[in-house]
N, C-alpha and C positions, 0 to 999 in steps of 0.2 A: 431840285427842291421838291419838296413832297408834298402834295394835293392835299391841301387841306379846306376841308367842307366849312361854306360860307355859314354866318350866325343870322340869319334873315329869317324869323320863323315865320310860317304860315301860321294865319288865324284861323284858331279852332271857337267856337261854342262847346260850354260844356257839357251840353247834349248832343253836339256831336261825338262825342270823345266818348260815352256815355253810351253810347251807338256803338260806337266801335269796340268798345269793349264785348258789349254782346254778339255783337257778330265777331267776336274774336270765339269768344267761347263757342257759338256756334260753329266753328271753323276747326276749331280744334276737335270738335264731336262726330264731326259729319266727312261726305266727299269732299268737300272745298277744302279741305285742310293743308297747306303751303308745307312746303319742309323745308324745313329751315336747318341747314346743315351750319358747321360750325368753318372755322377755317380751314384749307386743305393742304396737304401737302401731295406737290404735282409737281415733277420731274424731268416733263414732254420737252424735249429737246426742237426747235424750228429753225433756218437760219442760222442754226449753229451755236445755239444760246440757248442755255434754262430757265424757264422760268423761274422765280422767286420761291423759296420752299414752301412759305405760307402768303396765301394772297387772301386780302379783306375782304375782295369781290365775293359776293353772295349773289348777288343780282344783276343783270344786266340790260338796259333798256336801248334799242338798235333803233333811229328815226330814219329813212330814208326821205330826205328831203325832195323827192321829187315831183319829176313833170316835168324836167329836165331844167338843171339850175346853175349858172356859171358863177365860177369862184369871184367875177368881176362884178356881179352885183350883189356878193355875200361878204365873204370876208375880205373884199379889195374895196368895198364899202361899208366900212363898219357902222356908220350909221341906220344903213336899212337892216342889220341886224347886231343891236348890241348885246341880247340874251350870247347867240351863238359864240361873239367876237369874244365877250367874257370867259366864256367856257374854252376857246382857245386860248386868254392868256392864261389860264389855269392849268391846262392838260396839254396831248400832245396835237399837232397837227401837220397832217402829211398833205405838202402842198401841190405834188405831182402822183394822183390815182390816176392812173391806167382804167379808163371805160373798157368793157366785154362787147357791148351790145349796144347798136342804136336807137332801137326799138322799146318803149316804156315796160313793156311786159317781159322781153327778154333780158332787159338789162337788169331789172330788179330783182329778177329771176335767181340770174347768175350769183347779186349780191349773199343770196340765199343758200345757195348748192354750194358755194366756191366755184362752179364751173362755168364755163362759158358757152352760153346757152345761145342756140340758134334759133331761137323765137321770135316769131315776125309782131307787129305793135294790136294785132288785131286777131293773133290767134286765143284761143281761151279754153286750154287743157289742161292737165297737171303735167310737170314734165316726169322723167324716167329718173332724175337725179334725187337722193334723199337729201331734206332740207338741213339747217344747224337744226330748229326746232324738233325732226325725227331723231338726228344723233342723241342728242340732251335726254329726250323725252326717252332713251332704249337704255342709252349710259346708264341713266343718272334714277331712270325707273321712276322716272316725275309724274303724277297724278296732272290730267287737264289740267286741271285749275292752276299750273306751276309755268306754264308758255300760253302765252297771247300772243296774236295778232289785231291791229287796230287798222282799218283801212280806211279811204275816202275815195275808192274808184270801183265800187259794185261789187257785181258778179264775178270780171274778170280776175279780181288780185283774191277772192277767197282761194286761190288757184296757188296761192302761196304758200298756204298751212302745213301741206305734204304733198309725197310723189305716189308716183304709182309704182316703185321699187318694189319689189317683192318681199326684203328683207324688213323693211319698212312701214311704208304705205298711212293709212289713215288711222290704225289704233296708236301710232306712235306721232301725229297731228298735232298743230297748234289751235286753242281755243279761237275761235274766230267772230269779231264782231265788225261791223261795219259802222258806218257813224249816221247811219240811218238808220241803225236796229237792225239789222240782218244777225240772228244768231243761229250756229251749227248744231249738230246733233248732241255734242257731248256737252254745249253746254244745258243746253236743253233739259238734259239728265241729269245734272247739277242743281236746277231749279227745280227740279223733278221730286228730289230728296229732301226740299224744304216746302212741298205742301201745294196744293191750287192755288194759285197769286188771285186776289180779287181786281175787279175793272174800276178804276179811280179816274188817275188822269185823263180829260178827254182827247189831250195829243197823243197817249198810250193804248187808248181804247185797238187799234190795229194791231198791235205789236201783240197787247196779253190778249187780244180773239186770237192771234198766228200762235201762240204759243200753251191757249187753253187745253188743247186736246190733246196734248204731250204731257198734262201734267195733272189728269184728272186719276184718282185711284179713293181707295177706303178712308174715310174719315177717322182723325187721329181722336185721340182722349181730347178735351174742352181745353186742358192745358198743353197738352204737347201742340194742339192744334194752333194755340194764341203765342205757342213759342216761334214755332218756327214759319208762322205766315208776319210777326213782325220782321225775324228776320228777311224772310227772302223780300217784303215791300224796303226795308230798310239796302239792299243788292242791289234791288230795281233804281229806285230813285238815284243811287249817287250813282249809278252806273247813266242814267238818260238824264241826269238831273241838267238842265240848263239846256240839252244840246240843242231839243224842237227850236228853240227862240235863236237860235247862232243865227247869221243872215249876213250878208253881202259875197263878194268877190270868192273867198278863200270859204264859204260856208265850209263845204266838205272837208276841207280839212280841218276846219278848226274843230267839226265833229268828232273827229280822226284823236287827234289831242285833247279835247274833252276827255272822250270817254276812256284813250288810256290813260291819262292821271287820276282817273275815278279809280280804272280797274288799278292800279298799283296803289293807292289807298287802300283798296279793299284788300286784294286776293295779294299785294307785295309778292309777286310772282317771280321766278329763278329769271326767267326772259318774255321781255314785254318787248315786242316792235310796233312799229308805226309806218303806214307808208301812205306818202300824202301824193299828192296826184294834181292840183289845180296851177300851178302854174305852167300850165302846158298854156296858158290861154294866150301865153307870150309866139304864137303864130299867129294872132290875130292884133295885137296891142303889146309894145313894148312898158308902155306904161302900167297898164293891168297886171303885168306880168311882176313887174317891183313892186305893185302895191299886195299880190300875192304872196311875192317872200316877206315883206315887211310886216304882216299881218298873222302869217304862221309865227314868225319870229317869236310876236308876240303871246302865241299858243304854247310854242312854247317854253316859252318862261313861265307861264302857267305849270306847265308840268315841272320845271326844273324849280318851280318853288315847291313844291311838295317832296319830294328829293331834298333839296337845302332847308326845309323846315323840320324837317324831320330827322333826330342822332341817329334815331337805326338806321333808314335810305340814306342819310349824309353819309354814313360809315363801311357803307357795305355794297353801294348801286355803282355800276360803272355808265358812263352813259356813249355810244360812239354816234354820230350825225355825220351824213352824208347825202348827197344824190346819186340818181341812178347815172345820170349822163351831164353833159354841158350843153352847152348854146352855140351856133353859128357864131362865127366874128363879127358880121355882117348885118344890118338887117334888111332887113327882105322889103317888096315895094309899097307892102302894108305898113308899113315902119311894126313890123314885130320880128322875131328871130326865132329861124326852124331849127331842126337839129339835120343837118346831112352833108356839110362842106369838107369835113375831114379836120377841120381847123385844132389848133390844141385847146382852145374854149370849149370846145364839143367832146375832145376824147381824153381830157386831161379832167378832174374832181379835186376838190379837198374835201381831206374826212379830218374831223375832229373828233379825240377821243379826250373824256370826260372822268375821272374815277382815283378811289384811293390807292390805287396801286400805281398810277402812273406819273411819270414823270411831270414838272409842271413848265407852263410858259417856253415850253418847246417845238422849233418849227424843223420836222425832217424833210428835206429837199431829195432825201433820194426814192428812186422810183417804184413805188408800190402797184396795187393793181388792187379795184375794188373785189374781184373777188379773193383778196386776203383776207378781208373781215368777216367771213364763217367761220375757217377755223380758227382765228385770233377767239372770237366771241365762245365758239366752241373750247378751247383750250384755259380762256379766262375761266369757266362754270367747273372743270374738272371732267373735260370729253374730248372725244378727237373724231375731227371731220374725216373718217376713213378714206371715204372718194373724193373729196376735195382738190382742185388742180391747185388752190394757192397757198400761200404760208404765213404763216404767223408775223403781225406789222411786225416790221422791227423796229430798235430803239424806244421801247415804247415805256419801259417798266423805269422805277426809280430805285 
């Protein structure tokens, strides 16, 4: 049966809408402007199958549910997550993902490269492997503004965006934002083209000091000057709007999920990820640790009602959700659960994949491995993960 997008709209203001219109035209004028390609016809043979000659996916949003998260307290408990459980009985889900990697860094690493990454939980480098986000962004000759990254574990996972490949490397990078305001160089440049932002909010006051001296140049005409500083305050705010105030257990991530449902409002970007990070706190608290899936859950659904509110992302976004690893069987004498027994909770995932191209209320039992979902993700956009060790899900299309 074929995926068809829920009628659940999100509530707009008409001065939102009003908003966004102007920053649409501003997007169309400027750097930030999204390309918005039509359907494609793609050929790419994986597994032994072709893809569909025309696929609706235009965009595609990758959540790496992690901090390492067992399928026993997600979808073998549908009630700490009914957003997600939803989203599998609509789409497909593969209930035996092969893990790469123990380690939070490497493993999510891996999800990225397709390859299976020997990074320890505490190192904090770029790896040598080019990411989906440099394929896409070389393919597809995507401008910043068309691949995002959304995180909620720091310094470490900016380390996600690109490699240090030669062929590669940082001009062909994903936009990177942290859900504390950590922003990179090119978006930097972006904000750059729409003028000196002035100092308002006082939870913002750090953020536009970090980002003043990156954006200072000649003063524009009285009107171009009121054009494009409404835009970029109109950027700023829905991009931070709400997150200062997020608070409890899952903060970081639900910053993570704020701010990319902001950025796919905004910038409706080719590929947006997310990778979350806080229930790791399940070696200390098994209970912390459920209230942290339960709580993203609900993050997001946040973002998958912007998605289902909206015909164009109902019609065009694919969504896939996963973790990087699983959980011990066992728990440990904290009453919490580490990741290291070998067990099939720890190196077994399910990935749910979300979108109009894909099959619906379908469960594949046969055995996949997380690093398939690069070049799946890759080959969905109209590119091909060249170094990638894995292959394309199978069973996945309608």
């Amino acid at each position: 049966m074929a995926h068809t997008p829920s009628n659940n709209p999100t509530s707009r203001s008409a001065d939102s809408l009003t908003r966004r219109k102007l920053l649409k035209a501003g997007l169309a004028a400027g750097a930030m402007g999204a390309c918005a390609s039509a359907p494609f016809a793609w050929t790419s043979r994986a597994n032994g199958l072709a893809l569909p000659g025309k696929l609706k996916t235009k965009r595609v949003v990758l959540v790496l549910f992690a901090g390492g998260v067992r399928t026993r307290e997600t979808l073998g408990m549908p009630d700490n997550v009914p957003v997600l459980s939803q989203m599998a009985t609509e789409g497909v889900t593969y209930d035996r993902a092969r893990t790469s990697n123990l380690g939070h860094f490497g493993a999510a690493l891996s999800i990225f490269t397709g390859i299976s990454e020997a990074r320890g939980i505490r190192e904090n480098a770029r790896g040598p492997d080019p990411t989906l986000f440099e394929y896409l962004r070389k393919d597809l000759q995507l401008p910043a503004s068309d691949v995002w990254i959304s995180t909620s574990g720091g310094v470490q996972q900016t380390n996600y965006s690109h490699s240090m490949h030669r062929d590669y490397g940082a001009d062909f990078g994903a936009n990177v934002l942290d859900g504390d305001g950590i922003f990179n160089r090119e978006f930097r440049e972006i904000l750059a083209s729409y003028g000196k932002p002035k100092q308002w909010a006082d939870e913002e006051r750090k953020l536009l000091a970090k980002l003043r001296s990156d954006l200072a140049g000649a003063e524009e005409n009285k009107e171009r000057a009121k054009a494009v500083a409404t835009v970029e305050r109109y950027v700023m705010e829905e991009l931070t709007r709400g997150t200062a105030d997020l608070r409890g257990i899952n903060s970081g991530d639900a910053k993570a999920l704020r701010v990319a449902r902001n950025l796919l409002s905004i910038f409706r970007p080719r590929l947006l990820s997310v990778v979350l990070q806080q229930a790791d706190v399940a070696h200390g608290s098994f209970n912390s640790y459920v209230e942290v899936i339960r709580k993203n859950d609900a993050a997001l659904g946040e973002l998958m009602q912007v998605v289902r509110g909206d015909p164009e992302l109902a019609d065009s976004t694919s969504v896939i959700v996963l973790p990087e690893f699983g959980r011990d069987r066992d728990l440990n004498s904290r009453r919490g659960l580490d990741h290291g027994d070998g067990s099939d909770d720890l190196n077994f995932v399910s990935i749910v994949c979300w979108g109009p191209d894909f099959r619906s209320g379908q469960s594949v039992t046969d055995a996949v491995r997380t690093i398939d979902v690069c070049p799946t993700v890759c080959e969905l956009l109209g590119s091909k993960a060249g170094m990638a060790r894995g292959q394309r899900l199978p069973r996945l299309f309608s």
